[in-house]
C-alpha positions in Angstrom: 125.9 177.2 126.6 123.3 176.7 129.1 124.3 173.3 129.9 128.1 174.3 129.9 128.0 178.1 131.3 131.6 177.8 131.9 132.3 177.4 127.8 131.5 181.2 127.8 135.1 181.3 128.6 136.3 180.2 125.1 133.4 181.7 123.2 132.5 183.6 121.2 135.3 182.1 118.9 138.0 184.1 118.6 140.6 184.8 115.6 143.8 186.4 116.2 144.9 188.0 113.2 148.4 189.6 112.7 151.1 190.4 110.3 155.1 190.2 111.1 157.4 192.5 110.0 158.5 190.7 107.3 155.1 190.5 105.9 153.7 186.9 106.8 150.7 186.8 108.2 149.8 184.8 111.2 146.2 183.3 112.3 145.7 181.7 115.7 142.9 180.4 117.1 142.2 177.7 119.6 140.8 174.0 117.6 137.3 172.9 118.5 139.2 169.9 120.1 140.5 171.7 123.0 137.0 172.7 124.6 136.4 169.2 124.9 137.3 169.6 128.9 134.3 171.3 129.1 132.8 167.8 128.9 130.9 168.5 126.0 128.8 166.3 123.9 130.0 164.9 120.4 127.0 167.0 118.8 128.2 170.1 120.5 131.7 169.4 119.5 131.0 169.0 115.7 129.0 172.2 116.0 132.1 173.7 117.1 134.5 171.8 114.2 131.6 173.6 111.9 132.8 176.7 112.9 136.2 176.0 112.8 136.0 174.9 109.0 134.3 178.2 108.5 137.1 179.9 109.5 139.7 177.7 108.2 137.6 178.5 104.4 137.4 182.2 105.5 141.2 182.6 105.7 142.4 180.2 102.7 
């Protein structure tokens, strides 16, 4: 982050976690992808898709 302060904007990642009333429930997050306009490198970015993944095995 020190070479991107401005990523502190979209991290740490966040989860949005919810339920509808008819019971689904709904997980939201933004994909590594879209901090790309940060400029970031392709090693940051796969550090990010890392996290992602973790999530993504976290919730299935």
């Amino acid at each position: 982050m020190l070479a991107h302060p401005e990523l502190a904007l979209d991290l740490p990642f966040r989860v949005l976690i919810r339920q509808q009333a008819d019971g689904r429930t709904l997980v939201s997050y933004h994909p590594a992808e879209t901090l790309q306009r940060y400029g970031l490198d392709a090693a940051a970015i796969q550090a990010l898709k890392k996290l992602e993944k973790l999530v993504e095995k976290s919730i299935h």
